[in-house]
N, C-alpha and C positions, 0 to 999 in steps of 0.2 A: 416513108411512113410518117416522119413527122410533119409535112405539111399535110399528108392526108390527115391527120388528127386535126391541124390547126383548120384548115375545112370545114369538116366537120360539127368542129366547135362552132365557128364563128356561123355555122349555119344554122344550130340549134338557138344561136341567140339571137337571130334574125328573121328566125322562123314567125314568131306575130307581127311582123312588119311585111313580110314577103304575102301571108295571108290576105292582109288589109289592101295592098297593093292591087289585090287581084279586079276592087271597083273602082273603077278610073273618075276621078275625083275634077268637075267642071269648075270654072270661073277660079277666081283666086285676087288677091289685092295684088297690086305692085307697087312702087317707091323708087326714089332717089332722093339720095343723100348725099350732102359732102358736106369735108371739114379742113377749115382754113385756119391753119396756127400760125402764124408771127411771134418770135421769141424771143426778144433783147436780152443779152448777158453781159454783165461786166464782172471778168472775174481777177481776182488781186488776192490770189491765195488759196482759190478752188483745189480741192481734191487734195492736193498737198501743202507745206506751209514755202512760200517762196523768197525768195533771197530779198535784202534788201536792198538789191542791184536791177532785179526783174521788175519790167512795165504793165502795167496792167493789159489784161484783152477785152477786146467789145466787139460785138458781132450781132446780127441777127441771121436767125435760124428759123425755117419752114417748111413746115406740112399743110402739101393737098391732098386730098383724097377727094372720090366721085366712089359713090357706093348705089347699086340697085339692090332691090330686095323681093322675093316673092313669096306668096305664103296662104295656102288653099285650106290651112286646117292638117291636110295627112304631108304633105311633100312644103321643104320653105327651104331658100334658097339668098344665097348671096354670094356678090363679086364685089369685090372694091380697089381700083386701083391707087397708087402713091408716090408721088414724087416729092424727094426732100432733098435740100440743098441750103445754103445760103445765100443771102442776098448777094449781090455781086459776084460769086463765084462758076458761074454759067459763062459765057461766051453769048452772044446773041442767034447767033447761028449755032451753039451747041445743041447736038439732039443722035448724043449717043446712047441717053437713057440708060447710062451707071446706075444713078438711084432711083430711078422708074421702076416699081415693081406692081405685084399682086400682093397687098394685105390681105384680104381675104378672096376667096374663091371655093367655096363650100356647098352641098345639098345635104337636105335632112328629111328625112325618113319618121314623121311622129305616130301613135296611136298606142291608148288607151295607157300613157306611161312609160312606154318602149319609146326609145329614138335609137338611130343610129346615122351619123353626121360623118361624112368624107368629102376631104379636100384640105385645102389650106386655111388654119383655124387660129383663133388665141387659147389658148387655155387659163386659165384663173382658177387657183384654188385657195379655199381660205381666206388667208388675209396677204395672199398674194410672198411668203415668202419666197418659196421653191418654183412654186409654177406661178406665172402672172401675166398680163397683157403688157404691165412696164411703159403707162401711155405717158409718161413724164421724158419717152425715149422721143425722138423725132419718129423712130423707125416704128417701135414698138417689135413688140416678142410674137411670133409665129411659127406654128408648126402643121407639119403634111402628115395628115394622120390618119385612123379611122377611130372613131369617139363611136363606143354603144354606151346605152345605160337605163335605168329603169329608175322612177321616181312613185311614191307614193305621198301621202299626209306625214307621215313622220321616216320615211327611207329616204337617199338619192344613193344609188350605184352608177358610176362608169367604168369604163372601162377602156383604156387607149392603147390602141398601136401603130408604130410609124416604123417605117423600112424606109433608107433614105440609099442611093446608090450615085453618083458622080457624072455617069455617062450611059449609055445603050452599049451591049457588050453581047457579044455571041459567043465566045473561046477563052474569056480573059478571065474566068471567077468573079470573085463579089470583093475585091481590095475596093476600099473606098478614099478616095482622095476630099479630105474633108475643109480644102482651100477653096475658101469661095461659098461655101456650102457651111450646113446644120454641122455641128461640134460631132454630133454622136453621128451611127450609122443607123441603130436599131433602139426601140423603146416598148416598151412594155410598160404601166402604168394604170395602177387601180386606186382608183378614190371614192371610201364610201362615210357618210353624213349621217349621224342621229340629227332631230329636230322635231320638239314639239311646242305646244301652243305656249308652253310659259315661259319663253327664251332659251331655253335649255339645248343647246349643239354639244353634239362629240363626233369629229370627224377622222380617221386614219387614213394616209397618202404611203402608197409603195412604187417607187418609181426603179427600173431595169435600166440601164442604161448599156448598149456597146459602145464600145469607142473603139478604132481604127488602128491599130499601133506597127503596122508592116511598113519596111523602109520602102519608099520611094524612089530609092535609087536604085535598089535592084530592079532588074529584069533578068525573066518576067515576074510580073508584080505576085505579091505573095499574100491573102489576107492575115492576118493574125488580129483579131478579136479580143479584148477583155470587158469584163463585164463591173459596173459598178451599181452599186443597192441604193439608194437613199430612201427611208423611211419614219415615220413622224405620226405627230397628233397635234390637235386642235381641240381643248376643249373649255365652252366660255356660257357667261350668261348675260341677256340683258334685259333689262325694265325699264320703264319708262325711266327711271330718273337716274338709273348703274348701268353701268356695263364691265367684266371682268373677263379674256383672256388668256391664257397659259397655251405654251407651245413646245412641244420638245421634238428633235429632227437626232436620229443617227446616220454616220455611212460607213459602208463599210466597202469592198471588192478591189479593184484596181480600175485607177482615171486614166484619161487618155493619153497621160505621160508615164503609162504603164508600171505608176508607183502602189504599191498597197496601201489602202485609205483603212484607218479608223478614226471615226471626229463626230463630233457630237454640237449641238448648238441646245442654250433653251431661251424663252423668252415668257415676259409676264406684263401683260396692259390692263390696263382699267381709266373706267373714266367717271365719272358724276355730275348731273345737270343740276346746279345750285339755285338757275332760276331761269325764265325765256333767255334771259338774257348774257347768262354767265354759264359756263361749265368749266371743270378740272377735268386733266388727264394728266395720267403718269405711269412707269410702266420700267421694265429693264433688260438687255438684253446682252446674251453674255456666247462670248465665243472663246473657245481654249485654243492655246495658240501651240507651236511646233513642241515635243515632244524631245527635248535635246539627245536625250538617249536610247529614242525610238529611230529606226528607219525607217519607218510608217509616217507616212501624212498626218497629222493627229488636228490638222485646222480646217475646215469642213468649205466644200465647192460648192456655193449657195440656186448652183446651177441655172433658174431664167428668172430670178423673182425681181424684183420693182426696188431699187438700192436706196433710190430716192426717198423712196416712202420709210426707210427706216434708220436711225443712227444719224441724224442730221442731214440740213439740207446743204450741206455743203460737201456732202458724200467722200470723207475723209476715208468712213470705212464700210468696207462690203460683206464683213464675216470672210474670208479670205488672207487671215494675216497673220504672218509667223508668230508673234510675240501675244498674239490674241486681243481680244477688245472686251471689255465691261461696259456698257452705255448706261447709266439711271438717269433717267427724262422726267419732268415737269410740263406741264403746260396750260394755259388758261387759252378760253375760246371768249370772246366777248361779239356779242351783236351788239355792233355801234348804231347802225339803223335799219330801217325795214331792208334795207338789201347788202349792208355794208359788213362784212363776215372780217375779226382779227382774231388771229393767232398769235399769241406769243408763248414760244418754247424754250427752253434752258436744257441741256447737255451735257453729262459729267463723264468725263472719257477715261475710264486705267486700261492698262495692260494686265495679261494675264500672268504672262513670263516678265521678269527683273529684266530692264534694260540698264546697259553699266555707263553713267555719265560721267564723264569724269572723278574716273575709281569709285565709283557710288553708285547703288542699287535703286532704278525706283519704277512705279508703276504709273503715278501720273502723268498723263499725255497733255489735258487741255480743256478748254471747257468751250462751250457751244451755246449762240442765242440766236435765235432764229424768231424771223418775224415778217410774217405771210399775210396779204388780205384775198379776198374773192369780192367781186360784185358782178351781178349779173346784170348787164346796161341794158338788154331785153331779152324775150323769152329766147333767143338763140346766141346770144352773144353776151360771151364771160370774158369781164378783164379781170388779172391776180395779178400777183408780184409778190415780190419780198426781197430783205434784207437778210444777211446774217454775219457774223465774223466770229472769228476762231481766235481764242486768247489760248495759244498753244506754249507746250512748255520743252526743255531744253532736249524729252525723248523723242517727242514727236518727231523729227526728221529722220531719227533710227529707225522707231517702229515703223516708217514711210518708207524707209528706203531709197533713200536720196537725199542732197544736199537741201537744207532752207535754214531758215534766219527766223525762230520765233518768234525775237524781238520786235520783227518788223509786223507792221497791219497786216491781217490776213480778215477780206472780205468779200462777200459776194453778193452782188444784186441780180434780181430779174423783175420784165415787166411780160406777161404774156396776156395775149387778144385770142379768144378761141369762137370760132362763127361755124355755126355748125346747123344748119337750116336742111329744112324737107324741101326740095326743090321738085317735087311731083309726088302725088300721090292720088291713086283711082284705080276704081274695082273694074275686073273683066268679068263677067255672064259666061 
């Protein structure tokens, strides 16, 4: 009875698309695309603070992708394959295709504001905390779904489902072996956006999650399911010369360590254009951290969003952390020249919970300066980089969880080349 319901439903809401379908639609554009990233890093303190016995790492890292595209007006389409690796770390004759995959592999269904999109997609919501594409990843975030939704002038509704299963089974149930494979087994996920003409957004995200939690060692295999909530808002405005943000995220159900979750996240950005040349941004983001007297999760699973994009670029913290995190940011944007883009950012890290150092309570962790450029050398090819180092202090390797040396430099560089050109594009009749 209840997939005949789900049926049902997902039939009523694809019923003006199945209509539309019924005049077969000629000619159509098509495209290929690809994008070549080269990434140099040197890191001497990345992510954690490191001993002052550890040598620094350097490596380059890369993504290809080859992407087609097609798109008639009612029906548009894409496949895009990937492979990442590092330099040197292939064989010459290696071609086992471990990082080989499908990033995208999608069709879509549009008319009159209705779409409905299945296959292998990114999803992006907002400002990218919970759900995002995470292109700062070599791999980037994807999921196997089906995407409806409706958009007007001031609406967007979606609406996602994804069923993920391990292997082809006749006799065996629905245990999902989540090694190798999507975290979760099932997804449920509704996201709907205010927006109108004078900057004004209010968006709500409710995301279902299953997760897997049947042992593995038994036979035969047994599924046992729990389900986890995560739920939120976005609401911000901008004008030409402000921009203002606020975000707040609850969870709540049990994670796929079959622990009961309550946690909570909020966050607050703004920015101001002083002049062509100049802008401020500043903003602050705060995660409570474990719950000493709870045995409840009380520090929140930020689940697929972009880590990079928030709390410093040297991704000390993910909102994931026993002791919790307080971020307040600064920033200035300067255009040095017609193409030449600087940022310069500051970081002020506490804890949410007392860490005890040397019989002494405290909540400062460190402080963060980050400093990023972009130039675009031609209309397809973007070089960036930056700088940053971490002036961490005597908690930080508690709150970390692991041994380091704050005393010692903690710094990190990158230079990245991104070439990302139409390599064909022409109409079919």
């Amino acid at each position: 009875m209840k997939k005949l319901i789900v049926g049902i439903f997902l039939t009523v809401l694809l019923y003006p698309l199945l209509l539309c379908a019924q005049s077969e639609e000629i000619g159509g554009e098509f495209s290929i695309d690809m994008n070549l990233r080269p990434r140099f890093e040197y890191r001497n303190g990345y992510n954690y603070p490191r001993l002052e016995t550890d040598d620094a790492s350097a490596f380059i890292s890369n993504r290809a992708r080859v992407g087609m595209n097609f798109d008639n007006g009612f029906l548009s389409a894409r496949v895009a394959a990937q492979d990442i690796s590092l330099w040197g770390q292939k064989t010459q004759n290696d071609n086992d295709g471990r990082r080989f995959t499908l990033n995208e592999a999608w069709a879509q269904m549009s008319h009159k504001g209705y779409f409905a999109r299945i296959g292998r997609q990114s999803l992006n919501y907002d400002d990218g905390r919970i759900l995002s594409v995470s292109n700062w990843t070599p791999t980037g975030i994807w999921h196997d779904a089906l995407k409806l939704g409706y958009e007007n002038d001031l609406n967007t509704l979606h609406l996602i489902l994804a069923y993920n299963q391990s292997k082809e089974s006749t006799n065996d149930g629905t245990y999902y072996d989540a090694a190798g494979g999507q975290p979760y087994q099932n997804m449920q996920a509704l996201w709907y956006q205010y927006h109108n003409a004078t900057g004004f957004t209010a968006s709500a995200l409710f995301i279902n999650l299953g997760f897997e939690t049947g042992d593995p060692d038994i036979v035969p295999l047994v599924s046992d399911k729990v389900y986890m909530q995560t739920m939120g808002t976005n609401v911000g405005y901008k004008s030409t010369l402000w921009h203002i943000m606020g975000t707040a995220y609850y969870q709540m159900g049990r994670n796929v360590n079959n622990q009961e979750v309550i946690a909570c996240m909020l966050a607050l950005r703004g920015g101001y254009t002083i002049s062509p040349l100049f802008s401020l941004y500043g903003g602050t983001e705060f995660h409570p951290g474990q719950d000493p007297d709870s045995d409840k999760k009380s520090y929140m699973d930020l689940l697929y969003r972009s880590n990079h994009t928030f709390m410093g670029s040297m991704d000390y913290f993910k909102g994931n952390d026993p002791y919790g995190v307080f971020d307040k940011y600064l920033g200035l944007k300067w255009k040095a020249s017609e193409k030449l883009m600087l940022d310069l950012g500051y970081h002020h890290f506490t804890s949410h919970k007392n860490i005890v150092v040397d019989n002494a309570e405290r909540k400062l962790l460190g402080s963060e300066i980050d400093l990023t450029f972009t130039y675009p050398v031609r209309k397809y090819i973007m070089l960036e980089g930056g700088y940053s180092f971490m002036l961490a202090t005597d908690a930080m390797p508690i709150a970390k969880g692991r041994p380091g040396d704050p005393g010692a430099w903690q710094d990190w560089a990158y230079v990245s080349l991104t070439i990302n050109p139409i390599l064909f594009k022409g109409r079919f009749q």
